[in-house]
ROSE-4610 file (N, C-alpha, C; in Angstrom, 1 decimal, always signed):
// ROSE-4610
residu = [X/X/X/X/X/X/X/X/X/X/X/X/X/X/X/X/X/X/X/X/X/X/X/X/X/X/X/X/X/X/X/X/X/X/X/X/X/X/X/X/X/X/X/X/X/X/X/X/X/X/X/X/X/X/X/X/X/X/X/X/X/X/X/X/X/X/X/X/X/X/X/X/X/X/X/X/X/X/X/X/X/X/X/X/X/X/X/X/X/X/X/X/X/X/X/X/X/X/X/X/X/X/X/X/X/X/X/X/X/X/X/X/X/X/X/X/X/X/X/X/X/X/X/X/X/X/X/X/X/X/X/X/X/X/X/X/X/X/X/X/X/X/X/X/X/X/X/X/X/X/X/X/X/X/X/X/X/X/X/X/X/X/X/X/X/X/X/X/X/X/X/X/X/X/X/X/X/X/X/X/X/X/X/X/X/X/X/X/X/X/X/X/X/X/X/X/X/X/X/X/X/X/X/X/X/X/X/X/X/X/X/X/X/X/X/X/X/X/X/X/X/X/X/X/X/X/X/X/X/X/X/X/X/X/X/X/X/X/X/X/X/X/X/X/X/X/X/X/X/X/X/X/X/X/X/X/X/X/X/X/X/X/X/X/X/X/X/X/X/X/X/X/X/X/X/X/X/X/X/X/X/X/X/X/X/X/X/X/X/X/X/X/X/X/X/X/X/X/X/X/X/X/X/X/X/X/X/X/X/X/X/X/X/X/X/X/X/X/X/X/X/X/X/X/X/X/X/X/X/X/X/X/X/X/X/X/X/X/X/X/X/X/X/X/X/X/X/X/X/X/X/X/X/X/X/X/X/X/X/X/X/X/X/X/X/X/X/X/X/X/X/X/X/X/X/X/X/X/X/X/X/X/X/X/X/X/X/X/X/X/X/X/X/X/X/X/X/X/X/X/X/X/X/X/X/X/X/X/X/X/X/X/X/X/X/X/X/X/X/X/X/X/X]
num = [1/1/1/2/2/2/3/3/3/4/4/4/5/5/5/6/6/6/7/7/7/8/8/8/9/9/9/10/10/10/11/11/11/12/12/12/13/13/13/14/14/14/15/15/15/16/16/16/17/17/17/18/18/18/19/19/19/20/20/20/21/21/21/22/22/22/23/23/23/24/24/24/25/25/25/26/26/26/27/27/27/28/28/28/29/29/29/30/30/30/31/31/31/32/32/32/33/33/33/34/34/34/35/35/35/36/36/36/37/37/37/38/38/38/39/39/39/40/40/40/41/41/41/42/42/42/43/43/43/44/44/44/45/45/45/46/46/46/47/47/47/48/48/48/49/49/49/50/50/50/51/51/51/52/52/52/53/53/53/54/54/54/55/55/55/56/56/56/57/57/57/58/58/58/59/59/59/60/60/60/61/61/61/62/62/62/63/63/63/64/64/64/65/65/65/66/66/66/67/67/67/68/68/68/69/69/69/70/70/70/71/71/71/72/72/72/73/73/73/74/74/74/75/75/75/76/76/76/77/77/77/78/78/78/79/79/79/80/80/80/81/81/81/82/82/82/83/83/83/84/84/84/85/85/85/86/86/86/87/87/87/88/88/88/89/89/89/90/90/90/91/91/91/92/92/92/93/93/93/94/94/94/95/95/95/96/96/96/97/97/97/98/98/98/99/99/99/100/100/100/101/101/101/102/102/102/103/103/103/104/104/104/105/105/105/106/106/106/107/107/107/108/108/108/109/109/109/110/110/110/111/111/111/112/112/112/113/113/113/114/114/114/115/115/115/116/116/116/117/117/117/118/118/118/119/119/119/120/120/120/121/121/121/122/122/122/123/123/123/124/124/124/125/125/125/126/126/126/127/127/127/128/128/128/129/129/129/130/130/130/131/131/131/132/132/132/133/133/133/134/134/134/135/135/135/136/136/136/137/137/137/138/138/138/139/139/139/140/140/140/141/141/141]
x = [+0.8/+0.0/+0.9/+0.4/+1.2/+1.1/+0.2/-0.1/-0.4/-1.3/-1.9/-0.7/+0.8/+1.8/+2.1/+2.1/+2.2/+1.2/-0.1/-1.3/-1.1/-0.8/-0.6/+0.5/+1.6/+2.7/+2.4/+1.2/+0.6/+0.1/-0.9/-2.5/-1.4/-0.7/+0.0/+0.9/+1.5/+3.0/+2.6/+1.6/+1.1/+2.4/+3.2/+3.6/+5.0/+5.6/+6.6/+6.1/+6.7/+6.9/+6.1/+5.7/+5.0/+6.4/+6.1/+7.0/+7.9/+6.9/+7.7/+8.3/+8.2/+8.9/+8.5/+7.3/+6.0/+5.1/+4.0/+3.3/+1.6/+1.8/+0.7/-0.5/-0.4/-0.9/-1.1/+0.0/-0.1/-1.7/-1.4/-3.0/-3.6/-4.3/-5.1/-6.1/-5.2/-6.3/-6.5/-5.8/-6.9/-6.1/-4.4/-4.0/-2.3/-1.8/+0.0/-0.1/+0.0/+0.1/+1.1/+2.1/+3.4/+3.9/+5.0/+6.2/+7.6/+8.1/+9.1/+11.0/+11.7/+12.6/+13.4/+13.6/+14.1/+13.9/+13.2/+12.5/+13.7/+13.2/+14.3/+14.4/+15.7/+16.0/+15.3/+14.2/+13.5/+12.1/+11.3/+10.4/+9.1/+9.9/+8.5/+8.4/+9.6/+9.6/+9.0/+8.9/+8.7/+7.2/+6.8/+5.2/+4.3/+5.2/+4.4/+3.5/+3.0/+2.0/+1.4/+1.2/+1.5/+2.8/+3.4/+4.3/+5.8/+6.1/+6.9/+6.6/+5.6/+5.7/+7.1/+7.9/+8.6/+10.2/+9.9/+11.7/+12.4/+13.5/+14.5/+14.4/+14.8/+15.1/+16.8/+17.1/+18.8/+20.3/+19.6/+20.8/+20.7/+20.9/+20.6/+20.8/+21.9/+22.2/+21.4/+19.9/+19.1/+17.9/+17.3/+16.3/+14.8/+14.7/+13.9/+14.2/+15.4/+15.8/+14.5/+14.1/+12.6/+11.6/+11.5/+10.5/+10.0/+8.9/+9.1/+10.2/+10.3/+10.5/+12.2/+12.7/+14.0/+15.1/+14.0/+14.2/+14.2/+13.8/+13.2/+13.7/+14.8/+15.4/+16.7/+16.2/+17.1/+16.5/+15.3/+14.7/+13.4/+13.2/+12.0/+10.8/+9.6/+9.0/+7.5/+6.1/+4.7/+4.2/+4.2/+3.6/+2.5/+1.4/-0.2/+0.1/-1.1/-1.1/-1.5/-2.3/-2.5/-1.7/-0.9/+0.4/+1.2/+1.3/+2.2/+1.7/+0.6/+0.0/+0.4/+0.4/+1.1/+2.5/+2.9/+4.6/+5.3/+4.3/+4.7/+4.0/+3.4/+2.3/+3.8/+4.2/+5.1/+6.3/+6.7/+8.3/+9.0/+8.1/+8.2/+8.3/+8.1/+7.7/+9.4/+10.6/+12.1/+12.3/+11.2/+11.7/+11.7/+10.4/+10.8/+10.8/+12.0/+12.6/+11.1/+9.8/+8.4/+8.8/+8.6/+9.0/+6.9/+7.0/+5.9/+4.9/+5.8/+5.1/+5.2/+5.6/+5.6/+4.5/+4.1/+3.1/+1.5/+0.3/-1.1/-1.3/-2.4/-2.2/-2.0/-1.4/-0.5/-0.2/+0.5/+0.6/+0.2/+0.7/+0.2/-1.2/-1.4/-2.9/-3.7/-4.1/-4.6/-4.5/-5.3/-5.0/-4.6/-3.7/-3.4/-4.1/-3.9/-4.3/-5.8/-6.3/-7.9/-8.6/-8.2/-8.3/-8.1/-6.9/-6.5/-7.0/-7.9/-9.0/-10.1/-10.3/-12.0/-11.8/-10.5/-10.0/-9.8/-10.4/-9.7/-9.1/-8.0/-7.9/-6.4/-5.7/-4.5/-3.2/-3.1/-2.1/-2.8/-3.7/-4.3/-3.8/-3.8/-3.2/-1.8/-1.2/+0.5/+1.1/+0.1/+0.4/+0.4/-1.0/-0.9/+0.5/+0.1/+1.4/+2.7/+3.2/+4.4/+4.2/+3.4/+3.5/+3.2/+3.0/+3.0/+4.3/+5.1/+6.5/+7.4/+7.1/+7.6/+7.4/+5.7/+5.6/+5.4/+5.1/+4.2/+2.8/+2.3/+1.3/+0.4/+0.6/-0.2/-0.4/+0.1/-1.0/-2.3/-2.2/-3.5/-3.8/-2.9/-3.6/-3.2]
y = [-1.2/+0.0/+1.2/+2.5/+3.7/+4.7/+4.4/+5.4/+6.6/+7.5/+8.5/+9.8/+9.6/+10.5/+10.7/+9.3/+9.2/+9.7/+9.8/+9.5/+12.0/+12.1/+14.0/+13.9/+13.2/+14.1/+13.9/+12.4/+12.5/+13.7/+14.4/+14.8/+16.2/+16.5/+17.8/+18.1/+17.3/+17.7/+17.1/+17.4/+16.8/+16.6/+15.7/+15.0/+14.3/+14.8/+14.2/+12.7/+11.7/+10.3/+9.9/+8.7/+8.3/+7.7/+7.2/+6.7/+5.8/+5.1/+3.8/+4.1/+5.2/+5.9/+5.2/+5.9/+4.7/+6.3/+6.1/+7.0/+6.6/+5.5/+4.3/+5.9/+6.1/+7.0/+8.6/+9.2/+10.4/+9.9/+9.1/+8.5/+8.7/+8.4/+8.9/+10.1/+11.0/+12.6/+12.4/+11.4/+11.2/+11.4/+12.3/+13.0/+13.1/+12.7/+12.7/+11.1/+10.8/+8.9/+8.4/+9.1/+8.7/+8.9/+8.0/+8.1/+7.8/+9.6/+10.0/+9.9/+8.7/+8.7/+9.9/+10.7/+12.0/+12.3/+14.2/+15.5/+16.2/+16.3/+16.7/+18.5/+18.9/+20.4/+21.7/+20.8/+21.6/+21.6/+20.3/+20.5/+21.4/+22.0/+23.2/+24.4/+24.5/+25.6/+24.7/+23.5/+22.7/+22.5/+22.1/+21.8/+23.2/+24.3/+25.7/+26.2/+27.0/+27.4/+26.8/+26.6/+27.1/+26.9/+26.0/+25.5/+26.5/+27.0/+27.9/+28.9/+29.7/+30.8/+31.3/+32.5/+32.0/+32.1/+31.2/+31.1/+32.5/+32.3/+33.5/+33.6/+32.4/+32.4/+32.8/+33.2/+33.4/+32.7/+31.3/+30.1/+28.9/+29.1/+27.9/+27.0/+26.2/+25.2/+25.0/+25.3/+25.7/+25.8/+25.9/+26.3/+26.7/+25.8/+25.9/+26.8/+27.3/+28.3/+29.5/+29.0/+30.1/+29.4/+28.7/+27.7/+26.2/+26.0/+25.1/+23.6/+23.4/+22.0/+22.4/+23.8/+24.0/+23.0/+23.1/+22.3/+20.7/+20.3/+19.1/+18.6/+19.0/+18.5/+17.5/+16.0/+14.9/+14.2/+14.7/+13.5/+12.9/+12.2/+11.1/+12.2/+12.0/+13.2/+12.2/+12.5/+11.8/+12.9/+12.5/+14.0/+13.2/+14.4/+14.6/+13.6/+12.6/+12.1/+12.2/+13.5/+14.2/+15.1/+15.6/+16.2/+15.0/+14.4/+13.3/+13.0/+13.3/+12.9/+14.0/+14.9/+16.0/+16.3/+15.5/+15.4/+14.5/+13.8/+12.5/+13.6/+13.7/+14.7/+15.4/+16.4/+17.6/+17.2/+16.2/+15.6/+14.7/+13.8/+12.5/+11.0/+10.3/+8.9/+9.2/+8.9/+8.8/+10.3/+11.5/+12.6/+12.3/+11.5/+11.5/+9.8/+9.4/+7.5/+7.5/+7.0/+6.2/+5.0/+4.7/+3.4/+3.0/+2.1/+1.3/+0.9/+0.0/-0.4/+0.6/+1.4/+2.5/+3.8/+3.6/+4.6/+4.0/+5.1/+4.5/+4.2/+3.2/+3.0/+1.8/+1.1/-0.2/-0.8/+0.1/-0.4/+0.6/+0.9/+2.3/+1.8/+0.3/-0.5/+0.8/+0.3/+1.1/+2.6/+3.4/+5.1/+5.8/+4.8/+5.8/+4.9/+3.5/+3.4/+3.4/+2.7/+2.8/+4.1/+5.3/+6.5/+6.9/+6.6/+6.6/+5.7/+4.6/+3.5/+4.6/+5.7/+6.2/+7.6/+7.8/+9.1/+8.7/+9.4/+9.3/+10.4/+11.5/+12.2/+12.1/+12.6/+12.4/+12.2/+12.7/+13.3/+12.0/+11.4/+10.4/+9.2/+9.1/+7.8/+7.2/+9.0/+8.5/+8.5/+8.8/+8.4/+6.9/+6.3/+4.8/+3.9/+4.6/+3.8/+3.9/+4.9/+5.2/+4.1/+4.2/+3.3/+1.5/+1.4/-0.2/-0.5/+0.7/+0.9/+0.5/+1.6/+1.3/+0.1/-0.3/-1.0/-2.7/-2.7/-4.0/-4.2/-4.4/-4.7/-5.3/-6.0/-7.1/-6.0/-3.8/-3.3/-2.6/-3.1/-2.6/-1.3/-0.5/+1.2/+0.4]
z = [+0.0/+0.0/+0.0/-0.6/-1.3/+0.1/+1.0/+2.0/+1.7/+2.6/+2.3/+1.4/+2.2/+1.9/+0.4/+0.3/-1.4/-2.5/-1.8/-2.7/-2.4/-1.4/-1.5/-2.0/-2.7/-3.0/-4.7/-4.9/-6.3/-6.9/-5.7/-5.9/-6.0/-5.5/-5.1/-6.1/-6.7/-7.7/-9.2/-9.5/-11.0/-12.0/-12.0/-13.3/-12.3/-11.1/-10.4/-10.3/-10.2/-10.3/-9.2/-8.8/-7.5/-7.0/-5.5/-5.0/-5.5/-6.2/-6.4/-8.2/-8.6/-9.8/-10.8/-11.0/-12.1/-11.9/-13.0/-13.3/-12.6/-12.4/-12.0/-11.0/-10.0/-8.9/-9.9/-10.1/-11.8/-12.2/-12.7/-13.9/-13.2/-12.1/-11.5/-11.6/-11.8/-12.5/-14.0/-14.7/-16.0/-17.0/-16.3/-17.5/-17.4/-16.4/-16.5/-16.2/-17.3/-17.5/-18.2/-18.8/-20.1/-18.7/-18.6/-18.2/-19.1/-19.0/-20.0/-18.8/-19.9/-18.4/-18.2/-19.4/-18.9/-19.6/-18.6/-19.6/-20.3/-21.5/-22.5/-21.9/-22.4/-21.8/-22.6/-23.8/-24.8/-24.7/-23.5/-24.1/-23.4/-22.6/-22.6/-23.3/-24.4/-25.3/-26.3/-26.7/-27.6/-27.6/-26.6/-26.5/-26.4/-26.3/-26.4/-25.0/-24.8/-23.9/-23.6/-22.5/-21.4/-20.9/-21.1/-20.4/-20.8/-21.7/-22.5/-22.1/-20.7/-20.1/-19.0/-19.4/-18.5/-19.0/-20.4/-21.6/-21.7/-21.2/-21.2/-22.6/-23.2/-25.0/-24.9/-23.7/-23.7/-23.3/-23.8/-23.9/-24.3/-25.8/-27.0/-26.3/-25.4/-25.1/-23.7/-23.5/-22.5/-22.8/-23.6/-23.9/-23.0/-22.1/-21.1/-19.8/-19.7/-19.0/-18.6/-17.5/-17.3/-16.8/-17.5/-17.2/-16.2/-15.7/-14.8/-15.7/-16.4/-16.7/-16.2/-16.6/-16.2/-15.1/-14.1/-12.8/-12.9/-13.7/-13.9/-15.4/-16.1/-17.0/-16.7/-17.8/-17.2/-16.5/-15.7/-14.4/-15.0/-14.5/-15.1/-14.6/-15.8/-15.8/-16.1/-15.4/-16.1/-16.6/-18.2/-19.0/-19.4/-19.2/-19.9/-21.4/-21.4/-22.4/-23.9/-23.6/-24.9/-25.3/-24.4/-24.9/-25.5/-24.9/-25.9/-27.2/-27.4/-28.8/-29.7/-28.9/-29.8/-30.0/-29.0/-29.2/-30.4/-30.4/-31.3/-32.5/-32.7/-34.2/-34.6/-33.7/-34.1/-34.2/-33.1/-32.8/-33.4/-33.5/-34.2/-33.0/-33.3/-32.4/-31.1/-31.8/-31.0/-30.2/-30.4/-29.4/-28.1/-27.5/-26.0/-26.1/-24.9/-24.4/-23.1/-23.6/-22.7/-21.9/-20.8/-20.5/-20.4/-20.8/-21.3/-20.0/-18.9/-17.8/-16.9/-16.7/-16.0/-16.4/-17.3/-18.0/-17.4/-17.6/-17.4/-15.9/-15.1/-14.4/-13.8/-14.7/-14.8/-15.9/-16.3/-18.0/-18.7/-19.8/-20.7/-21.1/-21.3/-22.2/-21.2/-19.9/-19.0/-18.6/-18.9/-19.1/-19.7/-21.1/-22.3/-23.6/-23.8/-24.7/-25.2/-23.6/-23.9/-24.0/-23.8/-23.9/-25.7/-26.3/-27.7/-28.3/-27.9/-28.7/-29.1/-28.0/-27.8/-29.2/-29.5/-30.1/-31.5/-32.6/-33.4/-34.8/-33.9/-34.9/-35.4/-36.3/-36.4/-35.5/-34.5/-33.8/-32.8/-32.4/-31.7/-32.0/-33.8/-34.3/-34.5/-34.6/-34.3/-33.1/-32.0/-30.5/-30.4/-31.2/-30.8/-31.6/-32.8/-33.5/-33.0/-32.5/-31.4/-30.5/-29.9/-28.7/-29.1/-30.0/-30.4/-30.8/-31.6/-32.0/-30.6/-29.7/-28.6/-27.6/-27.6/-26.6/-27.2/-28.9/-28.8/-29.1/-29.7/-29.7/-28.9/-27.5/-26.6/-26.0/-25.8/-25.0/-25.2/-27.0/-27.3/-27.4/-28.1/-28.9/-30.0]
């Protein structure tokens, strides 16, 4: 059992890792379910607004300088899974390293893919395909 501690440092820090450094507890609000093993140093200038509030824009080798992900570049990160849909649309499938069982709320099948079964627009379909790429086919997007 995750104990109450775990379940406020979930409910409190939307996308920081659960304890046991899985995204499993994240899922929970419906929406930080990818688990990314490390947040690239670009992608809150990359994914745009909101998150890109903030960018100095004054050190190429930095990009996120400003912004929350700043702090959090390098470390295992549970990003919104329709942001990922759009990561993959704009980025391409190899921009961000997904660990598979660590994603959803036991398993990406659960909280990301059955969610991208119910969707079907472009940027929806190369989320699944990414993630079959990545995970396999037995979890079902």
């Amino acid at each position: 059992m995750r104990g109450v501690a775990g379940m406020l440092i979930a409910l409190t820090q939307a996308g920081v890792p659960d304890r046991d450094n899985t995204c499993h507890w994240q899922c929970g609000d419906g929406t930080h379910c990818v688990y990314i093993n490390a947040m690239p140093n670009d992608f809150c200038t990359r994914s745009g607004y909101p998150n890109s509030m903030g960018a100095t824009n004054d050190d190429p080798a930095h990009p996120d300088k400003g912004t929350w992900c700043a702090s959090h570049s390098g470390q295992p990160w549970c990003i919104c899974k329709w942001a990922y849909a759009g990561v993959v649309h704009r980025d391409g499938c190899d921009y961000l390293d997904i660990d598979c069982s660590k994603s959803g709320m036991d398993g990406i099948g659960n909280g990301v893919c059955n969610d991208y079964n119910e969707g079907t627009g472009e940027q929806v379909q190369q989320a699944k395909e990414c993630i079959r790429k990545k995970c396999g086919k037995r979890v079902g997007c």
